[in-house]
N, CA, C and O atoms as a Tinker XYZ file with bonds, in Angstrom:
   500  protein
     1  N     50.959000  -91.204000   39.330000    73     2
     2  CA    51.985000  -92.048000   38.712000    64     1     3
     3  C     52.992000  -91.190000   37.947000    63     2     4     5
     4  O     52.667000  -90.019000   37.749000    81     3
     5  N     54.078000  -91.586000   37.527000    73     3     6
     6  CA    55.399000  -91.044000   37.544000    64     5     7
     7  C     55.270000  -90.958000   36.028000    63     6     8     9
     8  O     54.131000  -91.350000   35.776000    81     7
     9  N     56.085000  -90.532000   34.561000    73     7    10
    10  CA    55.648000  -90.490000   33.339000    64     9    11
    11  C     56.702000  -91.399000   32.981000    63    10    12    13
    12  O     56.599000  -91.870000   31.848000    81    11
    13  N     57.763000  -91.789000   33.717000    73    11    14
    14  CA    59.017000  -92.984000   33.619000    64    13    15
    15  C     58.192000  -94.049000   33.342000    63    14    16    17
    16  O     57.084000  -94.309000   33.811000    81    15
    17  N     59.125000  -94.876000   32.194000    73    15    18
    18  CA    59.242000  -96.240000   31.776000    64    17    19
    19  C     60.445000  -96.776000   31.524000    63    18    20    21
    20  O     61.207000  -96.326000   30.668000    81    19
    21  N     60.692000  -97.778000   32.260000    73    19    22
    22  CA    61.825000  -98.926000   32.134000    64    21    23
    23  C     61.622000  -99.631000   31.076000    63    22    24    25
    24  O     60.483000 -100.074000   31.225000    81    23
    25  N     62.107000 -100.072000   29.922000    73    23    26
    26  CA    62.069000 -101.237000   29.185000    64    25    27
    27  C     63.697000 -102.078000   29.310000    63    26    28    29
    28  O     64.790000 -101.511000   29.276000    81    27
    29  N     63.472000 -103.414000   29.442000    73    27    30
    30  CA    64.519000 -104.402000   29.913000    64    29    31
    31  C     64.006000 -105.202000   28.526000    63    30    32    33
    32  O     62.836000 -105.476000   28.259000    81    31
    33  N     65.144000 -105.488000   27.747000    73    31    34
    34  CA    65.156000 -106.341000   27.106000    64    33    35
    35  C     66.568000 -106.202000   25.888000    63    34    36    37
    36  O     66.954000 -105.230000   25.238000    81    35
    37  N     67.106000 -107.723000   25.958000    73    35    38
    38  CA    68.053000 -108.096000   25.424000    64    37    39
    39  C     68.110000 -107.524000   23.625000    63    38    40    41
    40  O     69.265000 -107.175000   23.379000    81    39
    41  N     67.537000 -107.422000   22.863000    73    39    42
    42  CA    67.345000 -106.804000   21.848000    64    41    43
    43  C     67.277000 -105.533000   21.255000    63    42    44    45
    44  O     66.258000 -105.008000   20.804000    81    43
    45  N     68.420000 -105.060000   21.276000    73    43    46
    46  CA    68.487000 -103.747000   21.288000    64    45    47
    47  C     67.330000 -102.705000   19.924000    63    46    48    49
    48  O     66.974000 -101.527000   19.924000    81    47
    49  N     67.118000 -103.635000   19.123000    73    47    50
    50  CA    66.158000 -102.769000   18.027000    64    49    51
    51  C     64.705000 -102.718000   18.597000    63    50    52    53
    52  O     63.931000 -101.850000   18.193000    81    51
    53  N     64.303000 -103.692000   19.586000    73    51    54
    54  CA    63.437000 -103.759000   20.093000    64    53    55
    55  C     63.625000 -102.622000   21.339000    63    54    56    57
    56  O     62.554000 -102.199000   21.774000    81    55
    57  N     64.283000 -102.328000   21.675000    73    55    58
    58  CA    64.679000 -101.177000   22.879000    64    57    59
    59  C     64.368000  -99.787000   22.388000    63    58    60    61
    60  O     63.810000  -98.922000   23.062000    81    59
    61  N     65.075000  -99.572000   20.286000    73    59    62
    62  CA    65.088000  -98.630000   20.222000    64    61    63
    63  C     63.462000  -98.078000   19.681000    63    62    64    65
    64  O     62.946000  -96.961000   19.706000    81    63
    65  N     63.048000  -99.183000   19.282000    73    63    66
    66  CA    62.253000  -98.785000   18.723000    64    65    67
    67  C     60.793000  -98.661000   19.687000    63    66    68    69
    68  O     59.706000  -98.231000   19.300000    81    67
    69  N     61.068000  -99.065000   20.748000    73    67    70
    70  CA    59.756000  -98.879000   21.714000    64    69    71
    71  C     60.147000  -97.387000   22.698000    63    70    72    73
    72  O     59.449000  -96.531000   23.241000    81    71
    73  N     61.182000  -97.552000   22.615000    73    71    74
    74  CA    61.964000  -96.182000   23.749000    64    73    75
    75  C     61.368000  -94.613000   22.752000    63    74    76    77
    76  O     60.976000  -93.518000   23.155000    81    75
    77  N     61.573000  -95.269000   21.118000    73    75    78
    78  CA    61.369000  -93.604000   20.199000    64    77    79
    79  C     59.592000  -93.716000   20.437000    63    78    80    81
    80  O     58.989000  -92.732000   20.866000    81    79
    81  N     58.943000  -94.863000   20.149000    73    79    82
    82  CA    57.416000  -94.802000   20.250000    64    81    83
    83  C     57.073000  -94.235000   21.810000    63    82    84    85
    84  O     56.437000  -93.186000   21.911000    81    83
    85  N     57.379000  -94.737000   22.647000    73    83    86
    86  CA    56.818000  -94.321000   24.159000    64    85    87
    87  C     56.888000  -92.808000   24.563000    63    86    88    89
    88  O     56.031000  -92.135000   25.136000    81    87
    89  N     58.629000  -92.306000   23.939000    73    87    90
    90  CA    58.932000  -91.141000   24.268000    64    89    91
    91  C     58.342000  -90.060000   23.462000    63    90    92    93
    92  O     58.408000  -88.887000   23.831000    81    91
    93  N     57.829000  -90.386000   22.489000    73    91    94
    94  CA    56.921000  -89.409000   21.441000    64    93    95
    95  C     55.591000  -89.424000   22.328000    63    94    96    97
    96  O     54.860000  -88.437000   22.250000    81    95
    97  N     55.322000  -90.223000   22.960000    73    95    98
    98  CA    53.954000  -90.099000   23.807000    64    97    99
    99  C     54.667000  -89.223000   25.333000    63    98   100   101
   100  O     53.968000  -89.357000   26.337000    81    99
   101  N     55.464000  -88.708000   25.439000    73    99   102
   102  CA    55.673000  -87.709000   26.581000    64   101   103
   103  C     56.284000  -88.548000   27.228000    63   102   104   105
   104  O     56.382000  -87.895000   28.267000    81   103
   105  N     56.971000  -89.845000   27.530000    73   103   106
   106  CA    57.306000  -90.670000   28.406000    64   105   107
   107  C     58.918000  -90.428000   28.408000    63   106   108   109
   108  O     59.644000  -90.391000   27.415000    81   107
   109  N     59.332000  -90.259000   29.898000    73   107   110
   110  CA    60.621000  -90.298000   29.999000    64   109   111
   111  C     61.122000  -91.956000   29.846000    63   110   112   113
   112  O     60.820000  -92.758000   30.729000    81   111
   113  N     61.707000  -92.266000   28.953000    73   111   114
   114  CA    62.367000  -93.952000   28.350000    64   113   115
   115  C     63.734000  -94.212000   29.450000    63   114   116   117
   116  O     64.426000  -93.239000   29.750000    81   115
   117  N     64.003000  -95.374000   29.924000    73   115   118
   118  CA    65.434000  -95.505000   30.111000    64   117   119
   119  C     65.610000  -96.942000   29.908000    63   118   120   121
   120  O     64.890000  -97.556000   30.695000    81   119
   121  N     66.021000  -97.403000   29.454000    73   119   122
   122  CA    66.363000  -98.871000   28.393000    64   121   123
   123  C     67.294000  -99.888000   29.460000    63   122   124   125
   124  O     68.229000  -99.448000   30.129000    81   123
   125  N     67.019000 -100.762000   29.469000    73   123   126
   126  CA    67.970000 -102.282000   29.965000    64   125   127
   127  C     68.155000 -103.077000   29.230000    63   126   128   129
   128  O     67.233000 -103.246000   28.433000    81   127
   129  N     69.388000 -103.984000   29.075000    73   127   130
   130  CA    70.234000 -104.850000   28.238000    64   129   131
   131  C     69.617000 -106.066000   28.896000    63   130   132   133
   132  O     69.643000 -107.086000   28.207000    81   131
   133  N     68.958000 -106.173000   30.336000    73   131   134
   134  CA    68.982000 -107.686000   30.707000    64   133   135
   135  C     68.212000 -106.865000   32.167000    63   134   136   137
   136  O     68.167000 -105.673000   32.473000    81   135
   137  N     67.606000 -108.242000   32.927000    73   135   138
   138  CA    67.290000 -108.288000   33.901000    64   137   139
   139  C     68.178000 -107.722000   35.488000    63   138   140   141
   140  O     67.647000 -107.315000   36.522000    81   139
   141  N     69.323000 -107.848000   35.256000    73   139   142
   142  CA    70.436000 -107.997000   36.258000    64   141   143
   143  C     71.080000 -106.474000   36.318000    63   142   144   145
   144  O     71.337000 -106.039000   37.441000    81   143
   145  N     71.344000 -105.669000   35.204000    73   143   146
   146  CA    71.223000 -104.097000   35.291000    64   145   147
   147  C     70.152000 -103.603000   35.298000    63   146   148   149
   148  O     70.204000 -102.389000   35.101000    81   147
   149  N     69.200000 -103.989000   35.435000    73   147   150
   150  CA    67.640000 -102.958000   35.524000    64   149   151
   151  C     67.828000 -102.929000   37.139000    63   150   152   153
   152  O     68.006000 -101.896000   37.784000    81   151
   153  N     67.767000 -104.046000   37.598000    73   151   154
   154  CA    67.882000 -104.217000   39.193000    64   153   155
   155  C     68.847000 -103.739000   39.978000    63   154   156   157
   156  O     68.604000 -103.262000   41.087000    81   155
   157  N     69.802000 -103.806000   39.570000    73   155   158
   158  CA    70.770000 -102.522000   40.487000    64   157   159
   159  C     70.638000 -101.527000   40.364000    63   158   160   161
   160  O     70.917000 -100.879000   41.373000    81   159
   161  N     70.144000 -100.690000   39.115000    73   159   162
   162  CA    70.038000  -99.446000   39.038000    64   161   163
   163  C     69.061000  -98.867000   39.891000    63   162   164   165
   164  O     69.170000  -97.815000   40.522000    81   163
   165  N     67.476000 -100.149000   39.827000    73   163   166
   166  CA    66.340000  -99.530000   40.695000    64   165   167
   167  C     66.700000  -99.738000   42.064000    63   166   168   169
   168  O     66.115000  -98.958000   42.816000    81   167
   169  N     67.631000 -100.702000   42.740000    73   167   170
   170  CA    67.957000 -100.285000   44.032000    64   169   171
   171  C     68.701000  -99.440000   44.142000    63   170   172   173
   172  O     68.791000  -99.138000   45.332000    81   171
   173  N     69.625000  -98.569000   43.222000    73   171   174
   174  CA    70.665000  -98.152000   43.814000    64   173   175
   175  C     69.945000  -96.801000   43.812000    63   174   176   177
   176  O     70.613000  -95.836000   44.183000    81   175
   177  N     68.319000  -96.541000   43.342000    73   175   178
   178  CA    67.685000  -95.052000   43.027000    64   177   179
   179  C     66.846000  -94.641000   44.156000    63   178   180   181
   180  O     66.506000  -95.518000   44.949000    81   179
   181  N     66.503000  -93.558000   44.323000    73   179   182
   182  CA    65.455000  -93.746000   45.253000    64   181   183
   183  C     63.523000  -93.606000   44.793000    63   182   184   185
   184  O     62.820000  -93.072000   43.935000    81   183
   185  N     63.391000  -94.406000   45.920000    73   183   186
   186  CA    61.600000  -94.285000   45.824000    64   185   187
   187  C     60.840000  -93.629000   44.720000    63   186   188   189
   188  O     60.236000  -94.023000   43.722000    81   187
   189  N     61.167000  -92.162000   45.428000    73   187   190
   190  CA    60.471000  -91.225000   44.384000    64   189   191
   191  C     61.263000  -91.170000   43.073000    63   190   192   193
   192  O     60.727000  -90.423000   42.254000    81   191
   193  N     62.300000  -91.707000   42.683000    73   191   194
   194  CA    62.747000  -91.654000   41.232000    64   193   195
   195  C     62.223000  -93.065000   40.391000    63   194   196   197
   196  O     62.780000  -93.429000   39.355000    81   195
   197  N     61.402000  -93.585000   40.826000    73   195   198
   198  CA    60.856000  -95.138000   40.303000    64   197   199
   199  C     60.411000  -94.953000   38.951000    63   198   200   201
   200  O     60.300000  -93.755000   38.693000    81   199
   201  N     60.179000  -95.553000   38.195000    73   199   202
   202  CA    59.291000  -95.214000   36.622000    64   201   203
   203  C     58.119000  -95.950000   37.142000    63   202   204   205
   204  O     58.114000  -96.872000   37.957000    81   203
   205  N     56.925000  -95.275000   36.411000    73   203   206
   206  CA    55.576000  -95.956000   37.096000    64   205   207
   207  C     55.428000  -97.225000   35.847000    63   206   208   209
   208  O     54.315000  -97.702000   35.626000    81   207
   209  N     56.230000  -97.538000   35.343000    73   207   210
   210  CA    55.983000  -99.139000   34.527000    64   209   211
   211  C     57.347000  -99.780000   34.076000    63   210   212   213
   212  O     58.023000  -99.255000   33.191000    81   211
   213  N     57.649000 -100.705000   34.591000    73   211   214
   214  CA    58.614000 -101.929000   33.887000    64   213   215
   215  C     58.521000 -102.731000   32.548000    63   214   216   217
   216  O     58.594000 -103.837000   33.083000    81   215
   217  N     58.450000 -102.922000   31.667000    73   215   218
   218  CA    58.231000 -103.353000   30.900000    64   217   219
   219  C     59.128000 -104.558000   30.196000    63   218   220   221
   220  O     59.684000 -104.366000   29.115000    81   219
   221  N     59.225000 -105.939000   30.977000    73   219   222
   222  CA    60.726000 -106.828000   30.840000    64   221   223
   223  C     60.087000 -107.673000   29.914000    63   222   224   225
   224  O     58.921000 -108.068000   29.888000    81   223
   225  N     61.211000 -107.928000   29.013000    73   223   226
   226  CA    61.091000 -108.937000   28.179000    64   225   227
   227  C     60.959000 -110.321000   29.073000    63   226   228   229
   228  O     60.801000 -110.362000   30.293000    81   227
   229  N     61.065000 -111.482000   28.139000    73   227   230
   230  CA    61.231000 -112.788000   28.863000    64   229   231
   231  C     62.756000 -113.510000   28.953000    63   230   232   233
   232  O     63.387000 -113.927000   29.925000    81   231
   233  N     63.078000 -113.472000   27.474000    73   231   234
   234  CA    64.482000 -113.806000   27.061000    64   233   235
   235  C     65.230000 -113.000000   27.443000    63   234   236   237
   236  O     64.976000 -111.837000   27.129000    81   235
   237  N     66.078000 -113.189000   28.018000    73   235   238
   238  CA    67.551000 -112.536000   28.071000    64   237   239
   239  C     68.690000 -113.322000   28.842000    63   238   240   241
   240  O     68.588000 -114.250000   29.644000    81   239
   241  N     69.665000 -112.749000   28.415000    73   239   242
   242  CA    70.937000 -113.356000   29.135000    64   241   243
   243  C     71.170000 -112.638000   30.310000    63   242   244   245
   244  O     70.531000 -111.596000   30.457000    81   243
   245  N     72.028000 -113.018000   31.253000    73   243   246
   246  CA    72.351000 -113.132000   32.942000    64   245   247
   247  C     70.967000 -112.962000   33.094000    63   246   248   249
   248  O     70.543000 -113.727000   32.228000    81   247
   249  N     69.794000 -112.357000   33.738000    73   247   250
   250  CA    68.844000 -112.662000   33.911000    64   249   251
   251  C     67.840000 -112.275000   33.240000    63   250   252   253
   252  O     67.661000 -111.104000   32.906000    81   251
   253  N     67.148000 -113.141000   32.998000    73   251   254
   254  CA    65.713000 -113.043000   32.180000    64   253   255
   255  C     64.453000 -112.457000   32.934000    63   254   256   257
   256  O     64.426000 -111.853000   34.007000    81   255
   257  N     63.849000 -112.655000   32.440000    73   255   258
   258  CA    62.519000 -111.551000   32.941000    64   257   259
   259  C     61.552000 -112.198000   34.184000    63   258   260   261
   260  O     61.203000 -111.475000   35.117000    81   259
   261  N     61.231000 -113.350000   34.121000    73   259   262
   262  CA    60.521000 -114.294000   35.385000    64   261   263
   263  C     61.848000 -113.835000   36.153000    63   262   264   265
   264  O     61.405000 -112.948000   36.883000    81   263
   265  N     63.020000 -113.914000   36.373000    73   263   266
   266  CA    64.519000 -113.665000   37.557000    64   265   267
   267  C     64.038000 -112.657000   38.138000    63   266   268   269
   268  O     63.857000 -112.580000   39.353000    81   267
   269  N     63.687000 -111.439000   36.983000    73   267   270
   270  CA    63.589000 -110.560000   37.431000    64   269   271
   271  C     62.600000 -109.974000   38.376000    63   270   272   273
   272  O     62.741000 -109.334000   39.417000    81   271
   273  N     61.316000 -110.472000   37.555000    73   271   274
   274  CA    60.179000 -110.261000   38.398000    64   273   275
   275  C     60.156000 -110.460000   40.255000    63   274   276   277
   276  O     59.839000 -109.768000   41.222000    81   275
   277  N     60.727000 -111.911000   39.988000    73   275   278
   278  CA    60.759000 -113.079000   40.730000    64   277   279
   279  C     61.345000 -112.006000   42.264000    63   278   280   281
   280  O     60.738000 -111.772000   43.308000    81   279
   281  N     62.804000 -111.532000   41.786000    73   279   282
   282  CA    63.726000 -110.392000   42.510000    64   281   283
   283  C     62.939000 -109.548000   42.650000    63   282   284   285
   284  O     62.683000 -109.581000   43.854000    81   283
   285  N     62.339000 -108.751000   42.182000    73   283   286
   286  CA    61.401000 -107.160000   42.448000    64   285   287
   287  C     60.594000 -107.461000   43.516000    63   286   288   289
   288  O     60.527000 -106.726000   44.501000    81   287
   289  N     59.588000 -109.126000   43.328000    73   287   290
   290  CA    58.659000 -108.935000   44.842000    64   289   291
   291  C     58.761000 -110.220000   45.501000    63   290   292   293
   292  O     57.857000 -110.886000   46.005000    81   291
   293  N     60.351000 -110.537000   45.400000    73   291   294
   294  CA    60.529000 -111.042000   46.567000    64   293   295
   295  C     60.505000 -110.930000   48.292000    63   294   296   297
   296  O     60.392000 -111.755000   49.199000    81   295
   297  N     60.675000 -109.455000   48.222000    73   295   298
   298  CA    60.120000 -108.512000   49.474000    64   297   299
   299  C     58.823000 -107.806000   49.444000    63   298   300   301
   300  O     58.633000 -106.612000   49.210000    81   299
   301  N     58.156000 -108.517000   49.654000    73   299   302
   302  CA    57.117000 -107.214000   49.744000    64   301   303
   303  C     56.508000 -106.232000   50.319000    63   302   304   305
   304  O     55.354000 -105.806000   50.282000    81   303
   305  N     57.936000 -105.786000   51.127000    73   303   306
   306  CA    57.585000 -104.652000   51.903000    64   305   307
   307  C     58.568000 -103.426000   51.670000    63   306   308   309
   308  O     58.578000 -102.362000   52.289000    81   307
   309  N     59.726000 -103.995000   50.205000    73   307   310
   310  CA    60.303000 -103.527000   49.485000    64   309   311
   311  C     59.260000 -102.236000   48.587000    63   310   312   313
   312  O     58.147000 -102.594000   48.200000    81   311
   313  N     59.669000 -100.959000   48.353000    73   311   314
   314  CA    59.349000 -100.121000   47.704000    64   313   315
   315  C     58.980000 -100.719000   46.416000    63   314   316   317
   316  O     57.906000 -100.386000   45.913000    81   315
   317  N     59.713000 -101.531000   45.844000    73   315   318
   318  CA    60.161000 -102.014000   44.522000    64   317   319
   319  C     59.123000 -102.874000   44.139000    63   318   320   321
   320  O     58.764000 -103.057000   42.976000    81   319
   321  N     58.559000 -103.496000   45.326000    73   319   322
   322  CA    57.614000 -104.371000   44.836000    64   321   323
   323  C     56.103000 -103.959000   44.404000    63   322   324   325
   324  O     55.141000 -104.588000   43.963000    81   323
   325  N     56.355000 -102.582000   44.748000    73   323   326
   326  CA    55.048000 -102.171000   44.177000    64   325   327
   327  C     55.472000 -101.093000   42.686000    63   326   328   329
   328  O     55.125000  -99.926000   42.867000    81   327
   329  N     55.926000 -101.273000   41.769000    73   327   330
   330  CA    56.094000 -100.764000   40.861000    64   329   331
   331  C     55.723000 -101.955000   39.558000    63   330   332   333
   332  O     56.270000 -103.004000   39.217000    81   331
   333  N     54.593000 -101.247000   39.087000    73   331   334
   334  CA    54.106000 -102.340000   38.024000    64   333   335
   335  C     54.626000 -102.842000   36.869000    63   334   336   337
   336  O     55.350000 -102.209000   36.100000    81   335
   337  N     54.313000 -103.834000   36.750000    73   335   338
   338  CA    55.237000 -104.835000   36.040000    64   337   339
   339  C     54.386000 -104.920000   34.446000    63   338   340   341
   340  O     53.159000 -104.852000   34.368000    81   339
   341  N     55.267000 -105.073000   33.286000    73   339   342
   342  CA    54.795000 -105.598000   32.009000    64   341   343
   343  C     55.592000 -106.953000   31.572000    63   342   344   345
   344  O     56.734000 -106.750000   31.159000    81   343
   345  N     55.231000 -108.053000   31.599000    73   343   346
   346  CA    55.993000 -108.992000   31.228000    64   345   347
   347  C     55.778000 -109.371000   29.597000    63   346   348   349
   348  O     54.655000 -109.533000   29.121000    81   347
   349  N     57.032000 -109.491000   28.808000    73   347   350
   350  CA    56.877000 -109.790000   27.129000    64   349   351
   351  C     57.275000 -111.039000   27.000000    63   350   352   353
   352  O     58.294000 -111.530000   27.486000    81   351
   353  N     56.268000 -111.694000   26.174000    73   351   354
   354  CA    56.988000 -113.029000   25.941000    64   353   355
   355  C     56.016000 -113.345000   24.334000    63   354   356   357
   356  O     55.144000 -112.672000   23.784000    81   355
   357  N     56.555000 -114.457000   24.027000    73   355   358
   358  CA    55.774000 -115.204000   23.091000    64   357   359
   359  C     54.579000 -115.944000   23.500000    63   358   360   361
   360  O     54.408000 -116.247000   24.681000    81   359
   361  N     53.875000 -116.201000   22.724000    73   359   362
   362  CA    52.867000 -116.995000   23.111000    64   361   363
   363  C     53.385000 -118.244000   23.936000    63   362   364   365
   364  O     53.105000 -118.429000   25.120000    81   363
   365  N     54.231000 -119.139000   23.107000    73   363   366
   366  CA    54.658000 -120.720000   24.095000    64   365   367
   367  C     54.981000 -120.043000   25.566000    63   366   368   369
   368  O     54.558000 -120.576000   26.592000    81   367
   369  N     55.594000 -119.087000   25.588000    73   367   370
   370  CA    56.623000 -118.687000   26.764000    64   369   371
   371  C     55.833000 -117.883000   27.419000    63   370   372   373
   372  O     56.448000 -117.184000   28.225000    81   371
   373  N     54.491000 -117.680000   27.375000    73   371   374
   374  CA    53.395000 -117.192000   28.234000    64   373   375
   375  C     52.757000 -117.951000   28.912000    63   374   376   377
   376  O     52.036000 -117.600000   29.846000    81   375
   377  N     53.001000 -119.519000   28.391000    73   375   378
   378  CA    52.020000 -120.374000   28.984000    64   377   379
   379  C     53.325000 -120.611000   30.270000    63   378   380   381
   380  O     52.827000 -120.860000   31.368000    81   379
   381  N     54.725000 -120.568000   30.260000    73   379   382
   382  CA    55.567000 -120.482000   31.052000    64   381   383
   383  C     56.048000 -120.196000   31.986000    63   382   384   385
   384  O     56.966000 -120.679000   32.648000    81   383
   385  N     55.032000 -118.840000   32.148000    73   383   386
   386  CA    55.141000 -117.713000   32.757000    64   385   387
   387  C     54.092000 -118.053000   34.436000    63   386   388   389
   388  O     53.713000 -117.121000   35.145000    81   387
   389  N     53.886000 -119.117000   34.669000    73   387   390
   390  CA    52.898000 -119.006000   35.752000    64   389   391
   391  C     53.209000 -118.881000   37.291000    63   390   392   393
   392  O     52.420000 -118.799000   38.232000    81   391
   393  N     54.793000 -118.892000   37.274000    73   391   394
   394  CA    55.371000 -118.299000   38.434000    64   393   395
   395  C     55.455000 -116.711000   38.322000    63   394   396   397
   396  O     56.276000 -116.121000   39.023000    81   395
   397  N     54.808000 -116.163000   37.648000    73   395   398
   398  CA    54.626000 -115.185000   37.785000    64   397   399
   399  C     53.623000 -114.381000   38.207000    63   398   400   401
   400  O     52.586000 -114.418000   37.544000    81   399
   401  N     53.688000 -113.449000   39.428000    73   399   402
   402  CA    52.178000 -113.068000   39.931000    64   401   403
   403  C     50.534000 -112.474000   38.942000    63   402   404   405
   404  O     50.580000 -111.932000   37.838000    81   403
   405  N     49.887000 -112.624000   39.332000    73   403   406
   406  CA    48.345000 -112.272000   38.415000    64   405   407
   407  C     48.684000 -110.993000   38.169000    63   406   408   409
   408  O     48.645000 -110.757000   36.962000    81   407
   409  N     49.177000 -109.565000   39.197000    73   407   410
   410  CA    48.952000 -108.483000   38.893000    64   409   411
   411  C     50.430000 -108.393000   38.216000    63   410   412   413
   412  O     51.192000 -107.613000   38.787000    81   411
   413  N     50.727000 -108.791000   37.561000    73   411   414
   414  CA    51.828000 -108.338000   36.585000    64   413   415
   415  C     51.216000 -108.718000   35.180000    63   414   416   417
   416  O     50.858000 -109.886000   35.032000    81   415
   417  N     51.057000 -107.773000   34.076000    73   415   418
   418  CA    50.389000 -107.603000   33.370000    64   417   419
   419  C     51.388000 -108.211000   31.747000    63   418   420   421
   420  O     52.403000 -107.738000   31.235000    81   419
   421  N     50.663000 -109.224000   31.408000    73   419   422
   422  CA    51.112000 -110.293000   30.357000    64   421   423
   423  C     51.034000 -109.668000   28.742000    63   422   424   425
   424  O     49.876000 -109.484000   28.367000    81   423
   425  N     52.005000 -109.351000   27.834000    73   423   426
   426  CA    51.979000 -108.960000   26.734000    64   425   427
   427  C     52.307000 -109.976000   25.953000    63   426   428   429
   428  O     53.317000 -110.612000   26.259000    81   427
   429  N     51.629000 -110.318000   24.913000    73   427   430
   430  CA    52.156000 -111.337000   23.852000    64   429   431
   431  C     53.022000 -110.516000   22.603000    63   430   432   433
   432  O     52.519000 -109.564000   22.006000    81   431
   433  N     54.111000 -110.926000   22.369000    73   431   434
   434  CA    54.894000 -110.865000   21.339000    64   433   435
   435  C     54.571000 -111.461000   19.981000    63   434   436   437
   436  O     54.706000 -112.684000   19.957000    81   435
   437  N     54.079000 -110.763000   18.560000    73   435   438
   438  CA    54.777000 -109.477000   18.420000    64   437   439
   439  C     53.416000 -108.907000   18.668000    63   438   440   441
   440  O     52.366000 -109.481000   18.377000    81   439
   441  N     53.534000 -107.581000   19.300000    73   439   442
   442  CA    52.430000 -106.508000   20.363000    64   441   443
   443  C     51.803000 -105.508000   19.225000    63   442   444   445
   444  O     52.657000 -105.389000   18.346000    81   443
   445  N     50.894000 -104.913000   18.981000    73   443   446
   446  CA    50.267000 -103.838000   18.358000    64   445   447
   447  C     50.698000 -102.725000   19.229000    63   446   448   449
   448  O     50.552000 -102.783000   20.450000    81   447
   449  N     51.235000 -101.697000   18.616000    73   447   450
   450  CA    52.028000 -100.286000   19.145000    64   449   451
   451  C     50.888000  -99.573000   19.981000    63   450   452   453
   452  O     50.996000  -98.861000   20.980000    81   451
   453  N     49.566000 -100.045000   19.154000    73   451   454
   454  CA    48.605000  -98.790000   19.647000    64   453   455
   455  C     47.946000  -99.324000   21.248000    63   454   456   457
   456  O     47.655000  -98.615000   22.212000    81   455
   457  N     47.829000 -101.140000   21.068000    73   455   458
   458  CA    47.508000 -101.464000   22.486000    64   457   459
   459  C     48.922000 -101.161000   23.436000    63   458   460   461
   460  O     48.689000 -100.820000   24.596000    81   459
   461  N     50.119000 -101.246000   23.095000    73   459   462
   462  CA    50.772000 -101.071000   24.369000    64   461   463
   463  C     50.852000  -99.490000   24.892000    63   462   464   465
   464  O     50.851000  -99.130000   26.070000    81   463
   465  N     50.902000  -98.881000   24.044000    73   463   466
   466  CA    50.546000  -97.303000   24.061000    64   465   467
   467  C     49.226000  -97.179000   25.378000    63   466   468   469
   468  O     49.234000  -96.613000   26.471000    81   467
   469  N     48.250000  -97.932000   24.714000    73   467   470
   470  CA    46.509000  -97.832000   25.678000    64   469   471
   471  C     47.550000  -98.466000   27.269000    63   470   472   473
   472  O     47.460000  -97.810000   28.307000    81   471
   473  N     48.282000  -99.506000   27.229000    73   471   474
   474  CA    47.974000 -100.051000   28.267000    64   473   475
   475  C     48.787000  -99.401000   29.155000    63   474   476   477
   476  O     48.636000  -99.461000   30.375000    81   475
   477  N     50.079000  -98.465000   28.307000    73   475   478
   478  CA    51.104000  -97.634000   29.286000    64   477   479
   479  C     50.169000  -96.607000   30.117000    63   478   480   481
   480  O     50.171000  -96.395000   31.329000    81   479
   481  N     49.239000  -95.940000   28.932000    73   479   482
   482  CA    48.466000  -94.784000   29.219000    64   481   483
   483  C     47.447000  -94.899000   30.651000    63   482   484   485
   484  O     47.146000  -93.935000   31.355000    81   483
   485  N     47.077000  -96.113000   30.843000    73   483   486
   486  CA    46.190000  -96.538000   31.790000    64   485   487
   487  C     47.445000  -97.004000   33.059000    63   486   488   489
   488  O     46.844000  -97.023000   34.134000    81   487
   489  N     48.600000  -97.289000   33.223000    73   487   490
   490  CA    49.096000  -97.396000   34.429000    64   489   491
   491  C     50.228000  -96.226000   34.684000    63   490   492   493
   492  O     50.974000  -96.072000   35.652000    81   491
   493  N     50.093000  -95.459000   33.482000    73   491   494
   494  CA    50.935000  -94.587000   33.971000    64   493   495
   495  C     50.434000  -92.760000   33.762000    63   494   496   497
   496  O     51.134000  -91.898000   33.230000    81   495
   497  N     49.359000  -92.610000   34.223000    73   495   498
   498  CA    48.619000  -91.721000   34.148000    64   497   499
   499  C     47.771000  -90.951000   35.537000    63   498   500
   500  O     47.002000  -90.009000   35.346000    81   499
């Protein structure tokens, strides 16, 4: 697995402050405003430049995080669809979340630093 992490989410203090925690753990960070620029960028990259974890919020404007998901494995014979997914939401907006596949891995908001740390460490290792 690759030491790249995507984080997508509309909140930029929430961007900065998970991008300085991840990247102190050796992780190359590259940050998204929304669902709808994470996704052009990962098609417009190739294969081997993938980050081995996504990490999308739920909320956001032009597209939110189920859009997004939804887009990544809509093909699944797309490269893209095999790059693992972290979905963030709140508790209400987890129970929301059930169009979303099993192996995309569910974070409740607000997260303990040290479990998302464990859970990067285990898919991106």
């Amino acid at each position: 697995m690759t030491k790249k992490i995507f984080i997508i989410d509309d909140d930029q203090d929430v961007r900065d402050v998970l991008e300085y925690a991840i990247s102190n753990e050796g992780y190359s960070v590259r940050t998204f405003e929304n669902g709808e620029v994470a996704l052009k960028a990962l098609r417009d990259m190739s294969p081997q430049n993938y980050p081995g974890l996504l990490i999308v919020d739920y909320m956001m404007p032009v597209m939110d995080g189920i859009t997004f998901i939804q887009e990544m494995i809509s093909d699944a014979s797309s490269p893209l669809a095999s790059i693992p997914m972290a979905f963030c939401s709140a508790m209400g907006e987890l129970n929301e979340s059930a169009s979303i596949p099993q192996n995309v891995i569910r974070l409740q908001k607000p997260m303990e630093l040290d479990d998302l740390l464990d859970m990067i460490n285990v898919h991106c290792l």
